[in-house]
PAVOTI-806557 format. One line per 4 residues: number of its first residue (from 1); their letters; for each residue x, y, z of N, C-alpha, C. Coordinates in steps of 0.1 Angstrom, whole numbers, plus 5000, padded with zeros to 4 digits. Example, Ala and Ser with C-alpha at 12.3 -4.5 7.8 and 13.67 -1.06 7.14 Angstrom:
BEGIN
1	as	5132:4943:5078:5123:4955:5078:5132:4967:5078  5128:4978:5071:5137:4989:5071:5129:5000:5079 .
//
This chain:
BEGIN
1	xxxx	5016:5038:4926:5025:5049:4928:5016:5062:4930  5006:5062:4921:4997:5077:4924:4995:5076:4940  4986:5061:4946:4983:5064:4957:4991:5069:4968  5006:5066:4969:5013:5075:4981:5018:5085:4975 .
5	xxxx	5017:5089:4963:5019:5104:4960:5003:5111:4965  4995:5106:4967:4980:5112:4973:4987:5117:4989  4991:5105:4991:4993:5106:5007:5004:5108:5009  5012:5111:5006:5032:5119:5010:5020:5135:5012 .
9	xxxx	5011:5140:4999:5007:5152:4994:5000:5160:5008  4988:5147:5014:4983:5149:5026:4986:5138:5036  4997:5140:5038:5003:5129:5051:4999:5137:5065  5002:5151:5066:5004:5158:5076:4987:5159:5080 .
13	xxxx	4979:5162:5071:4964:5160:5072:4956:5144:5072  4966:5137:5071:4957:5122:5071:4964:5120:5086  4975:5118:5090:4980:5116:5107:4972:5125:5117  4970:5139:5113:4965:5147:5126:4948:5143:5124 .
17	xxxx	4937:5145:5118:4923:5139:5115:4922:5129:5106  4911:5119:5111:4907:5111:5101:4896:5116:5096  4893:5110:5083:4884:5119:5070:4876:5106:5066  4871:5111:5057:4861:5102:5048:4864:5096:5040 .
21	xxxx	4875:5109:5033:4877:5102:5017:4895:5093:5015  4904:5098:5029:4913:5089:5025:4918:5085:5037  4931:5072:5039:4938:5067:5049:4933:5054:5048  4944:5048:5055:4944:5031:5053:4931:5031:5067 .
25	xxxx	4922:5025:5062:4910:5019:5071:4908:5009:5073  4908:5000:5081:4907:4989:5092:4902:4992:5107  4896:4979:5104:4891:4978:5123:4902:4987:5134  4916:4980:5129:4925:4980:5136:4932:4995:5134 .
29	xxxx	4928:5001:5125:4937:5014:5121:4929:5020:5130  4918:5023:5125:4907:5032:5134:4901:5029:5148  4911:5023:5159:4904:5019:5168:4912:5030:5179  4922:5041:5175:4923:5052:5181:4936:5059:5177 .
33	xxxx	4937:5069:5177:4947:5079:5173:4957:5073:5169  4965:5068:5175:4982:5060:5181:4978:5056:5167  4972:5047:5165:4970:5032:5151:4964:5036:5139  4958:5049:5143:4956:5059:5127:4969:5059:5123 .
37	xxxx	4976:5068:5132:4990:5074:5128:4997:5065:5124  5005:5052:5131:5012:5045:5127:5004:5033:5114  4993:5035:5111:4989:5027:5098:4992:5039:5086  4987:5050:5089:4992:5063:5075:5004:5057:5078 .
41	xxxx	5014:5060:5086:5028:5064:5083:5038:5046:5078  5031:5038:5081:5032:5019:5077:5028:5020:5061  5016:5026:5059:5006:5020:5045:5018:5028:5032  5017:5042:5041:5028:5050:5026:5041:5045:5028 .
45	xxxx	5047:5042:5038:5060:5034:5036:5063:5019:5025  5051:5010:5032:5054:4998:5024:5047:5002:5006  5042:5011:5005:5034:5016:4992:5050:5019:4987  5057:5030:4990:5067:5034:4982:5073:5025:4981 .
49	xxxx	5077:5008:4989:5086:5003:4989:5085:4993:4977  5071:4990:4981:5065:4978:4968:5064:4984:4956  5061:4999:4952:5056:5004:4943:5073:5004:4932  5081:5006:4943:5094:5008:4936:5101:4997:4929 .
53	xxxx	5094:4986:4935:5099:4973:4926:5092:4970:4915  5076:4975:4921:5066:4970:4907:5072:4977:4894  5076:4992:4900:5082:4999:4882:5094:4992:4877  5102:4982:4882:5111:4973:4874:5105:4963:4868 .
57	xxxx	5097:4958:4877:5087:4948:4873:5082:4950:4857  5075:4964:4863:5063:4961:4847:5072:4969:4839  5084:4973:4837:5088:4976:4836:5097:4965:4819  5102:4951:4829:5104:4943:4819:5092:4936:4815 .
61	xxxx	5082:4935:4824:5069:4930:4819:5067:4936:4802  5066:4949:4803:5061:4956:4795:5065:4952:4781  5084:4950:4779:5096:4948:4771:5095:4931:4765  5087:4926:4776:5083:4912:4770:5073:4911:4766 .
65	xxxx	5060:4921:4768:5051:4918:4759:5049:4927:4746  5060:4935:4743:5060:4941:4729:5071:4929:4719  5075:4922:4729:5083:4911:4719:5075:4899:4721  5067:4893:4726:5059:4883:4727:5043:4886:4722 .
69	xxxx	5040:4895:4728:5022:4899:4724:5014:4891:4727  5013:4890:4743:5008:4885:4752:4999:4892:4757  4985:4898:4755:4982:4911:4759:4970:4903:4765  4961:4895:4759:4949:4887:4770:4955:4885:4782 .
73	xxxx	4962:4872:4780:4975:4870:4793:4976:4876:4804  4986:4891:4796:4990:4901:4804:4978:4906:4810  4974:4910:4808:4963:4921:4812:4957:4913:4823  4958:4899:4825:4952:4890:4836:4962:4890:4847 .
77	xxxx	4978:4885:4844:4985:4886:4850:4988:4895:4862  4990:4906:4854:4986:4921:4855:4977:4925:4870  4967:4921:4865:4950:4919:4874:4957:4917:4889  4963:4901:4885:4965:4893:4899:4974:4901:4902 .
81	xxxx	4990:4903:4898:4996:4906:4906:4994:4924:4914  4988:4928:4906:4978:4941:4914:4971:4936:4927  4967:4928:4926:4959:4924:4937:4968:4922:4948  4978:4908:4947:4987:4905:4952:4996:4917:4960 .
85	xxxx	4999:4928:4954:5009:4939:4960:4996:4948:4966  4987:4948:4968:4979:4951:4977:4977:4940:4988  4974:4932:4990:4973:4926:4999:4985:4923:5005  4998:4925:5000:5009:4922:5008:5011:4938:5014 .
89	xxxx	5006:4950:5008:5008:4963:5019:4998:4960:5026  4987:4954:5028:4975:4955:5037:4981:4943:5050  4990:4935:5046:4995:4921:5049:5004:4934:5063  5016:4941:5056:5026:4944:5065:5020:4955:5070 .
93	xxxx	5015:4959:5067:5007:4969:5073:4998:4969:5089  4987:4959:5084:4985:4950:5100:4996:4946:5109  5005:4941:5103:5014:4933:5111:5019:4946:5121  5028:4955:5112:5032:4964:5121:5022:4971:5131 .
97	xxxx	5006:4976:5126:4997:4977:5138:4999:4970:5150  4995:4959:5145:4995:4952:5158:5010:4946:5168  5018:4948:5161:5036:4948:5165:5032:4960:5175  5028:4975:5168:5024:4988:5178:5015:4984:5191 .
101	xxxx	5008:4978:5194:4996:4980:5200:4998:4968:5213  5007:4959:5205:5013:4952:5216:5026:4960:5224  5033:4967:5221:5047:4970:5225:5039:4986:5236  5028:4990:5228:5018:4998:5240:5014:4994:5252 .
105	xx	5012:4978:5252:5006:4973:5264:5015:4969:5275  5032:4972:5270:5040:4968:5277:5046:4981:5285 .
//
């Protein structure tokens, strides 16, 4: 959640230059303007969209481990599925790049 509150904050500064310190980076983002733009404006979309389910998520996660006390467990769990909802915005994220970059060559 912090991260597309970074970038809703500087959307208008991450689409017009690319920087050092933030924006979705890939081969494919950075290979020219068009695919900067549509990867910022893809990365903070699927960010809010996953982020909004993970707060239900850990949400009862959280509610089951003050009634179970699962905290080794959790905190692994945890790990993976963090990983997991990163790779699935990194996942749709490409996709739609390259969805763009084809519909350009037409």
């Amino acid at each position: 959640m912090m991260i597309s509150t970074i970038y809703e904050k500087h959307h208008k500064l991450l689409t017009e230059h690319r920087n050092l310190l933030l924006g979705y980076r890939t081969p494919r983002a950075l290979k020219n303007e068009q695919n900067w733009c549509v990867a910022q404006n893809e990365f903070i979309k699927y960010s809010k969209l996953f982020n909004r389910y993970f707060i239900y998520v850990g949400t009862i996660w959280l509610i089951i481990d003050l009634i179970v006390n699962l905290k080794a467990m959790s905190m692994i769990l945890q790990f993976v599925s963090l990983i997991l909802l990163i790779l699935l915005i990194i996942f749709f994220t490409e996709k739609n790049i390259k969805a763009f970059e084809e519909s350009q060559k037409t």
